[in-house]
C-alpha positions as CSV (number, residue, x, y, z in Angstrom):
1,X,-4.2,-29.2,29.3
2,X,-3.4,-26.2,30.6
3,X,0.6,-27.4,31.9
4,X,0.8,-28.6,28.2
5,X,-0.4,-25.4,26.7
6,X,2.5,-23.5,28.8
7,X,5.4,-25.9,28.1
8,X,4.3,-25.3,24.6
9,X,4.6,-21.1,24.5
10,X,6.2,-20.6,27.9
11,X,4.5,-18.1,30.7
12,X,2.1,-16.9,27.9
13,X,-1.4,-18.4,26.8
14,X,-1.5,-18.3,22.8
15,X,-3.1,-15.2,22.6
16,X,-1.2,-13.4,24.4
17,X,1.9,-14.5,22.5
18,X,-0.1,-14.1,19.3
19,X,-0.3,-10.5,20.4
20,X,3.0,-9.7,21.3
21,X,4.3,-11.6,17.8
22,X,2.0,-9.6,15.7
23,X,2.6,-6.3,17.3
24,X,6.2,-6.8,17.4
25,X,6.2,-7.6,13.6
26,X,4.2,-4.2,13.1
27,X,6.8,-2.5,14.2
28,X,9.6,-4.0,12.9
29,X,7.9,-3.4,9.4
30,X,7.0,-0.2,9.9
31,X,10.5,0.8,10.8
32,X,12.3,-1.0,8.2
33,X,10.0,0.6,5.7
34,X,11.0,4.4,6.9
35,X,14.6,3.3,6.4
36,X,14.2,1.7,3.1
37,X,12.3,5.3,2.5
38,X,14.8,7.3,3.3
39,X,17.6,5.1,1.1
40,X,15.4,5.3,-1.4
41,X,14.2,1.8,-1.9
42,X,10.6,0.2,-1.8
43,X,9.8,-0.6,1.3
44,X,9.0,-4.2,0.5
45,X,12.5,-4.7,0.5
46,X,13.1,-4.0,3.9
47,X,9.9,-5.5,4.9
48,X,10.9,-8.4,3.4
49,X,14.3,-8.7,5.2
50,X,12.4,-8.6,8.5
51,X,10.3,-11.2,8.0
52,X,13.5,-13.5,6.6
53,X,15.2,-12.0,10.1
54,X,12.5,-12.8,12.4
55,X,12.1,-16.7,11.1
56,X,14.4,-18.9,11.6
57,X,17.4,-17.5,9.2
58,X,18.4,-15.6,12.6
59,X,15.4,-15.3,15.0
60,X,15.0,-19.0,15.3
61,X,19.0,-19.8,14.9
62,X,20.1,-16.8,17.7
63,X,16.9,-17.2,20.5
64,X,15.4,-20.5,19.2
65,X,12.9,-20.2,22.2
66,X,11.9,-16.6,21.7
67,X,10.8,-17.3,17.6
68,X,9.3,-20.8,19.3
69,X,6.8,-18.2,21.8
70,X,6.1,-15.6,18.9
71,X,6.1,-17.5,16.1
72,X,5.5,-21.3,17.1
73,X,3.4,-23.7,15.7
74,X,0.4,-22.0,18.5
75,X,0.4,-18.7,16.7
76,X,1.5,-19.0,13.6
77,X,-1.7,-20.5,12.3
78,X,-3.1,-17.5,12.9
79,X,-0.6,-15.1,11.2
80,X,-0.6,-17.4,8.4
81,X,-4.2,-17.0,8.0
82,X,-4.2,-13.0,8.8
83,X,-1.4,-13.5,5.4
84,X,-3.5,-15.1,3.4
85,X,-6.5,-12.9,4.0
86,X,-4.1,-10.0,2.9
87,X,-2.8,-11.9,-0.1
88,X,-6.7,-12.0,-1.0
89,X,-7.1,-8.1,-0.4
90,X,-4.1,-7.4,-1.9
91,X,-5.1,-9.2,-5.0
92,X,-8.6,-7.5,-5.0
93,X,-6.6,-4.2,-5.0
94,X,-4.8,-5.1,-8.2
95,X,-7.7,-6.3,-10.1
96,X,-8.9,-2.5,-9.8
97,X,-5.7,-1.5,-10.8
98,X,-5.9,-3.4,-13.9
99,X,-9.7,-2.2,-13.9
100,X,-8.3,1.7,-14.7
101,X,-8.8,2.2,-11.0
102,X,-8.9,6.2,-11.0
103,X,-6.1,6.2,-13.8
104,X,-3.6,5.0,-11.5
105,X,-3.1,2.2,-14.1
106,X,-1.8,4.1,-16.5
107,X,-3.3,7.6,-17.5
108,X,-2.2,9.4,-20.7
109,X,0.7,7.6,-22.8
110,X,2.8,7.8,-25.4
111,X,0.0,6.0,-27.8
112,X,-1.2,2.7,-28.0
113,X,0.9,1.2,-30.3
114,X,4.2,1.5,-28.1
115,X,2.4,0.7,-25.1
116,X,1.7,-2.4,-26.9
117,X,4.5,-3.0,-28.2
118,X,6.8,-2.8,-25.1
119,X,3.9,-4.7,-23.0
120,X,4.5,-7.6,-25.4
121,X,7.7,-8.2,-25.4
122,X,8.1,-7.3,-21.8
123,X,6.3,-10.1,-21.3
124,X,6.5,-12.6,-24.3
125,X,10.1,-13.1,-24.4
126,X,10.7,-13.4,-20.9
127,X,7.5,-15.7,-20.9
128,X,9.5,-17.6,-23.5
129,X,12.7,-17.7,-22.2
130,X,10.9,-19.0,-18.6
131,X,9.1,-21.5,-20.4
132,X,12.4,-23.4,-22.3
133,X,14.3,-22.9,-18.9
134,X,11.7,-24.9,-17.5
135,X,11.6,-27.8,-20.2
136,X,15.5,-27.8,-20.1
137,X,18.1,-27.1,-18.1
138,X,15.6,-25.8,-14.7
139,X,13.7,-28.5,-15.1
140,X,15.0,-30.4,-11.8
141,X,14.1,-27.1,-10.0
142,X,10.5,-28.1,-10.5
143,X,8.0,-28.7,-7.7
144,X,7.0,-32.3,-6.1
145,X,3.0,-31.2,-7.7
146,X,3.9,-29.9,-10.5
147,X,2.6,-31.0,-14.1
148,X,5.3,-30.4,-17.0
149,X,3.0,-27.7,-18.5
150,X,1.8,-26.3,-15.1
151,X,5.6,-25.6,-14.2
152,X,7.0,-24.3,-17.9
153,X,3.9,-21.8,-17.7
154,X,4.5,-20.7,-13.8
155,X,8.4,-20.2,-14.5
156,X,7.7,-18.0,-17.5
157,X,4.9,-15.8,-15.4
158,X,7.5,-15.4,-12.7
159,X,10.0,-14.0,-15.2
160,X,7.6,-11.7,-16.5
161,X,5.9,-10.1,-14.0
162,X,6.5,-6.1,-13.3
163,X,4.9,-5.2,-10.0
164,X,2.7,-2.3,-11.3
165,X,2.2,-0.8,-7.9
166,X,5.9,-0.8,-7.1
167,X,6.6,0.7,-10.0
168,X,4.0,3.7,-9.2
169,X,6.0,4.3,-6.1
170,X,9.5,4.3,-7.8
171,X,8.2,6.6,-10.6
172,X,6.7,9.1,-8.3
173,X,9.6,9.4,-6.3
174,X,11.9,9.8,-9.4
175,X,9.5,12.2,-10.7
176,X,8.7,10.6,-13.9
177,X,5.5,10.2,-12.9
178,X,4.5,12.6,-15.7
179,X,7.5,12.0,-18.0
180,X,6.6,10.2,-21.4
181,X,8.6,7.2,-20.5
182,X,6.9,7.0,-16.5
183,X,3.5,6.7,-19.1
184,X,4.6,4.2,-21.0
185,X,5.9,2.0,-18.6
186,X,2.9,2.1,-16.2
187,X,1.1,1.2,-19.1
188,X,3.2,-1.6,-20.5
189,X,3.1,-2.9,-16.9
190,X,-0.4,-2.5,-16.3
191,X,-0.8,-4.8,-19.8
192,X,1.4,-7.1,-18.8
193,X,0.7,-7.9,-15.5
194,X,-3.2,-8.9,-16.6
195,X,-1.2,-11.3,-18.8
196,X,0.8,-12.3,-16.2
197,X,-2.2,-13.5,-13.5
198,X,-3.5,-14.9,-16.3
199,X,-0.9,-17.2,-16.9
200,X,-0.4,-17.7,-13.2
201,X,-4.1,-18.9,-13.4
202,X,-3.7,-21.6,-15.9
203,X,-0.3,-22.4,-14.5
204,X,-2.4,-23.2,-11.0
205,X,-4.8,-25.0,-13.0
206,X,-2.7,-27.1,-14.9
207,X,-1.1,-28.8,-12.0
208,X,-4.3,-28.9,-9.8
209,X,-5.8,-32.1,-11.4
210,X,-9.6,-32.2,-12.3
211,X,-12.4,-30.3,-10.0
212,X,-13.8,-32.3,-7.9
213,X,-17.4,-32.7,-8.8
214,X,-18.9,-32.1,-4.9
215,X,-17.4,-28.7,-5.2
216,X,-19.0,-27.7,-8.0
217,X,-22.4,-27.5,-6.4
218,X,-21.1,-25.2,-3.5
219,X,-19.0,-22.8,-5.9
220,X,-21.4,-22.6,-8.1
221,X,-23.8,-21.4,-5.0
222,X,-20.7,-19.4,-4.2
223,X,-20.5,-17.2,-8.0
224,X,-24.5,-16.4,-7.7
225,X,-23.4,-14.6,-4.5
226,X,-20.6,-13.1,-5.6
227,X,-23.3,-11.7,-9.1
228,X,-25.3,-10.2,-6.4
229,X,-22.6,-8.7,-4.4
230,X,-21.2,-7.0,-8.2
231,X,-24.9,-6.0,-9.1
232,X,-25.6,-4.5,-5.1
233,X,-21.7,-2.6,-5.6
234,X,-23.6,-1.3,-8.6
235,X,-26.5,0.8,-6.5
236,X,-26.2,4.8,-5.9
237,X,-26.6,4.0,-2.3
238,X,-23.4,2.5,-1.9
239,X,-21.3,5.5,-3.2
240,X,-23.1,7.7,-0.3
241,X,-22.3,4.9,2.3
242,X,-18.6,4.4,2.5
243,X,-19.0,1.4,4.7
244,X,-21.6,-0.3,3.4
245,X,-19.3,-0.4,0.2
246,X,-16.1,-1.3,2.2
247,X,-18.2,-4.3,3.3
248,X,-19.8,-5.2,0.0
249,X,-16.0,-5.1,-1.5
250,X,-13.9,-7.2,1.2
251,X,-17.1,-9.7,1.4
252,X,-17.2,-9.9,-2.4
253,X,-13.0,-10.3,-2.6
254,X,-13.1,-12.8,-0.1
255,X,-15.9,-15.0,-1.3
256,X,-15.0,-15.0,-4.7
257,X,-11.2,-16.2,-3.4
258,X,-12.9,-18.8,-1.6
259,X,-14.9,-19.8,-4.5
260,X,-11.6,-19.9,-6.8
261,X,-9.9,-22.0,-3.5
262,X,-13.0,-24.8,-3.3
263,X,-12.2,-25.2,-7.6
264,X,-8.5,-26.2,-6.8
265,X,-6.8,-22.7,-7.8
266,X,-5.4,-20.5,-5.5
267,X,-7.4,-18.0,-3.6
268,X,-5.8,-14.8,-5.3
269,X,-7.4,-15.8,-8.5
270,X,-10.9,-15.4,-7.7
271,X,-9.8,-12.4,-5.8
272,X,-7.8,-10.9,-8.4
273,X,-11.1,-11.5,-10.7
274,X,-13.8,-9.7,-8.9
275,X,-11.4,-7.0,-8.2
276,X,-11.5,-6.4,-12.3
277,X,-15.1,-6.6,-12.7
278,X,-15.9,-4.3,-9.6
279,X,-13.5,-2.0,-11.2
280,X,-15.3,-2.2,-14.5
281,X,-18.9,-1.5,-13.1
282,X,-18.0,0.9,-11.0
283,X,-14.9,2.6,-12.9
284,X,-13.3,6.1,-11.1
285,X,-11.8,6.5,-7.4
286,X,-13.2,4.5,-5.3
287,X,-12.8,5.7,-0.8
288,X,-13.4,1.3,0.0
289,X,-10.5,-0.2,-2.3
290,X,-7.9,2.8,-0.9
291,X,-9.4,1.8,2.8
292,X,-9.1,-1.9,2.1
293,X,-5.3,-1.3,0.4
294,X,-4.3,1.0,4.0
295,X,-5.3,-2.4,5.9
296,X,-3.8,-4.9,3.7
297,X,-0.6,-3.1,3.4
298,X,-0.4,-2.0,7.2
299,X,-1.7,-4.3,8.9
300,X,-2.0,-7.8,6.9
301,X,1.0,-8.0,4.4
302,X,3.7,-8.1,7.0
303,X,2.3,-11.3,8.0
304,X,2.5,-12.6,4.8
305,X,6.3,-11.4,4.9
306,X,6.2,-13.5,8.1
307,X,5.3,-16.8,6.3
308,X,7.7,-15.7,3.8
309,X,10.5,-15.7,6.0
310,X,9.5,-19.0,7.6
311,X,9.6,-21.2,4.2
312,X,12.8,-18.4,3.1
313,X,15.1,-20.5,6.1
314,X,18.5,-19.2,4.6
315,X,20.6,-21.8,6.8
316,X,19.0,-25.0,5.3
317,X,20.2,-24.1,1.7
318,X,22.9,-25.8,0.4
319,X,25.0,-22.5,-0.3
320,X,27.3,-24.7,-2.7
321,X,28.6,-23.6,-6.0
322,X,25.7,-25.2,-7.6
323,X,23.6,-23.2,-5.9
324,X,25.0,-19.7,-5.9
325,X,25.3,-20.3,-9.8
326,X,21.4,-21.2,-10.7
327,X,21.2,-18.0,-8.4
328,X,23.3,-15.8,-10.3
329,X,22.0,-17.2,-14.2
330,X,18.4,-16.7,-12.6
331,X,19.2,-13.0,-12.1
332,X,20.8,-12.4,-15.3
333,X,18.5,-14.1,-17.1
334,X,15.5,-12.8,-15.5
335,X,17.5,-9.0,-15.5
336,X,18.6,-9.4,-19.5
337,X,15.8,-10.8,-21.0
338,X,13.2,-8.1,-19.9
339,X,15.8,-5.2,-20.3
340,X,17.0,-6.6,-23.7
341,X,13.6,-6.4,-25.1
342,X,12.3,-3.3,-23.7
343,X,15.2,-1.2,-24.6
344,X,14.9,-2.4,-28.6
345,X,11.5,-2.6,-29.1
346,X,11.3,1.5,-27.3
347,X,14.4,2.3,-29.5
348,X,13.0,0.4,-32.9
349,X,9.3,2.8,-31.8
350,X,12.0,6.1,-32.2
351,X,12.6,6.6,-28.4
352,X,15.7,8.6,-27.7
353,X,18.5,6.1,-25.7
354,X,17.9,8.3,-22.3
355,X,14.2,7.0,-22.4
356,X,14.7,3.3,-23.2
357,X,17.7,2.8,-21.1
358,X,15.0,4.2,-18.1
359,X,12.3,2.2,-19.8
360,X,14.8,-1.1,-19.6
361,X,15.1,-0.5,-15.7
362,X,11.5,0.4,-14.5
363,X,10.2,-2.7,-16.0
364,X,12.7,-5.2,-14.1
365,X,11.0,-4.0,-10.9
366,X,8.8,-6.6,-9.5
367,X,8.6,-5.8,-5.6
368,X,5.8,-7.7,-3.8
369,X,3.7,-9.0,-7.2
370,X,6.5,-11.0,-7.7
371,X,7.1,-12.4,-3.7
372,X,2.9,-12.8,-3.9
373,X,3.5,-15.0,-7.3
374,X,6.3,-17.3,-6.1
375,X,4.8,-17.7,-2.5
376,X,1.5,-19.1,-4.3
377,X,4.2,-21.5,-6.6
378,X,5.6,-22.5,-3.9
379,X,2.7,-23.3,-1.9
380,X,0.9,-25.2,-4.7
381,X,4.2,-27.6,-5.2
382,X,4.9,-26.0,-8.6
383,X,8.8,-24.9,-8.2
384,X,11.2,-26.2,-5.1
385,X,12.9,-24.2,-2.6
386,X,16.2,-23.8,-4.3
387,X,14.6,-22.2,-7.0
388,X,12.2,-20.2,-4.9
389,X,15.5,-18.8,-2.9
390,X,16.9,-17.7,-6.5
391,X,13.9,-16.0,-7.7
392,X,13.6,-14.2,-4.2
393,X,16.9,-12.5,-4.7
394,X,16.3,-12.1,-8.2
395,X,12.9,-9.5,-7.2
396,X,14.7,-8.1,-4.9
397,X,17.9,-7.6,-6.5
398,X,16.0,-5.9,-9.7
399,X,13.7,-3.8,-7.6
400,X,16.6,-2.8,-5.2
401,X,18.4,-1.6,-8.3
402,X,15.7,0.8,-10.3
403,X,16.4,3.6,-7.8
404,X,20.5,3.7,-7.5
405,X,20.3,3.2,-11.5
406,X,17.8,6.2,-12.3
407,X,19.9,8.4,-10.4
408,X,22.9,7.3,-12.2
409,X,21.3,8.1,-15.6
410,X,19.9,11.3,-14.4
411,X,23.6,12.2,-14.3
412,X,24.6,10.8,-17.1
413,X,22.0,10.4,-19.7
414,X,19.6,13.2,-18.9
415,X,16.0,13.1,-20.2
416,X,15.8,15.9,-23.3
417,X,13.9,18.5,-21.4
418,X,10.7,15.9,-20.5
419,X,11.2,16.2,-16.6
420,X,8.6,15.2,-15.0
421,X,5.6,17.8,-14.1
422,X,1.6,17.9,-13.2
423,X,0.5,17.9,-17.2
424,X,3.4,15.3,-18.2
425,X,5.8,15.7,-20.9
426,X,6.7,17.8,-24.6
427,X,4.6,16.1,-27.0
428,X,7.1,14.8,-30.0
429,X,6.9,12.6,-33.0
430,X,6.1,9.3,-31.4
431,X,3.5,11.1,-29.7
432,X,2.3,12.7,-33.0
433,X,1.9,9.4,-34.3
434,X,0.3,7.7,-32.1
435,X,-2.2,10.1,-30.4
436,X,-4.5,7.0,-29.0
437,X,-5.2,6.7,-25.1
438,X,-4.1,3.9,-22.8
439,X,-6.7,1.4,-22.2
440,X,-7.5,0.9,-18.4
């Protein structure tokens, strides 16, 4: 046993080379994220480039028996499952956000019927678009367990989504957090994205077959416990006991994406849901979800770039013609569609060209949302990996683009005096007529 166990990971036990991977991977992350800083970009870009560049796209192909210690079939059961457990979190984090988690969602906007508008088509025509790909000419890109409807729905969710916390990030450091058009696009992504999950919900459902009826009994055991972990979250107590609300939270997250796992759907649904009900029964900041957040993102997500990487194995593709076309339609497709729309339906609601052509580029950022929704495709059989290597560049070439093409407009399409600043923009005719608050 024990000479097996050391043929298997070298001089080190598992643990030990669990350790070493896991630590190693912290920093790598952490560095590559102060880089991608101080170019500008979103750190998930960088982070994920090092988890593609530890697996075995290099790692694997340069010191095959290095990636074997650190990243072997003995430990990577265990950063797989620290990945999924940050998945879950991460998903908790965004239900609040959808919640009106402390405004961050949103805040004051430029009225609800633009924030409507552009949420809509943001979202339905990509949705669209996605959907007749997938009945047409994508439809051999389609997963071994996916249903007809199951994949048209999950291509047309990943077309759509805008990664509302990535967004956050770009606006802030553009300073347009403020600005009328950094309002309306948090807004229109905040909308959007809820209609997004949703979608990738019934997408997940539609391939997963029927419930199995010995489950129902334990899930259904499951959701009591979950009501009495909401209605607890509810007491005064727990706002004067940080941790006794950090646990309540995480167990109540991680149950709930257990319950949504035993039904056949993916663990981020169930998540995702209790995350938006917490955040409606216990609306304003809150110290557990920005604690829990810290963790996931520090500690728990590079893992699940990790995975990523592993499944992402750039020297297995067939880097034909073929391939590098669906690659490059996927991106202009997925670039056009949500650009197109956005820019008319902002210019048709009276927005001067400087704002829409912003608005057109803020929404095509879809950072890790997008990586979390393809990883669960992928994982649940609905697209193959051609098509998951496609979409991959696509969310990263669209987020790696927002900054390098605000900067450009901010030289030469200036915003009309509506810099960003604390109290937000000039209030003008759009605002004037449409005076209404975003919704959470």
């Amino acid at each position: 046993m024990t000479s097996g166990a050391t043929a298997a990971t070298g001089p080190l036990d598992p643990t030990a080379a669990f350790l070493l991977g896991l630590a190693g991977l912290l920093f790598l992350t952490y560095g590559a994220g102060r880089v991608a800083r101080a170019l500008g970009q979103p750190p998930v870009v960088a982070e994920l480039a090092v988890g593609i560049l530890a697996g075995p796209s290099l790692l694997g192909a340069l010191a095959p028996g290095a990636h074997h210690l650190l990243f072997g079939p003995r430990t990577l059961p265990a950063l797989d499952a620290l990945a999924q457990l940050g998945v879950t979190l991460y998903a908790l984090g965004m239900g609040r956000r959808l919640a009106g988690d402390g405004g961050r969602s949103g805040g004051e906007g430029p009225g609800g019927g633009t924030v409507a508008a552009v949420g809509a088509v943001s979202f339905g025509v990509p949705m669209v678009v996605g959907a007749l790909l997938a009945l047409g000419p994508a439809r051999r890109f389609a997963g071994a367990h996916s249903s007809p409807s199951g994949y048209a729905l999950f291509l047309g969710c990943a077309l759509s989504v805008t990664a509302l916390p990535v967004l956050a990030r770009l606006l802030e450091s553009a300073g347009l957090t403020g600005a009328r058009v950094g309002r309306l696009s948090l807004g229109a992504a905040a909308a959007g994205d809820a209609a997004a999950w949703c979608v990738l919900t019934a997408a997940l459902a539609a391939s997963s077959g029927a419930v199995r009826a010995d489950r129902l009994l334990p899930a259904g055991c499951g959701l009591a416990v979950v009501a009495v972990l909401l209605w607890l979250s509810r007491a005064r107590r727990m706002r004067r006991s940080p941790q006794a609300g950090l646990t309540l939270l995480a167990a109540g997250g991680v149950l709930a994406g257990g319950v949504s796992a035993a039904l056949g759907l993916h663990q981020l649904c169930g998540a995702l849901l209790f995350g938006f009900l917490h955040g409606r029964l216990r609306p304003g900041p809150e110290p557990a979800v920005d604690m829990l957040e810290q963790v996931a993102g520090a500690l728990l997500l590079p893992c699940f770039f990790l995975g990523y990487g592993q499944r992402l194995d750039l020297g297995a593709f067939d880097w034909s013609g073929s391939t590098l076309a669906v690659i490059g339609a996927v991106v202009v497709v997925a670039c056009g569609v949500k650009a197109v729309g956005c820019a008319a339906v902002a210019a048709a609601r009276g927005l001067p060209a400087a704002e829409w052509l912003r608005l057109a580029l803020l929404m095509n950022s879809r950072g890790l949302t997008e990586l979390v929704v393809l990883s669960v495709g992928y994982q649940a059989g609905l697209i193959d990996r051609t098509l998951l290597l496609a979409l991959t560049l696509m969310a990263l070439a669209t987020t790696a683009l927002v900054g390098p093409g605000l900067a450009l407009l901010d030289r030469v399409r200036p915003l009309p005096g509506e810099r960003a600043t604390a109290g937000g923009g000039a209030v003008d005719a759009v605002e004037a007529r449409e005076p209404t608050r975003l919704a959470g």
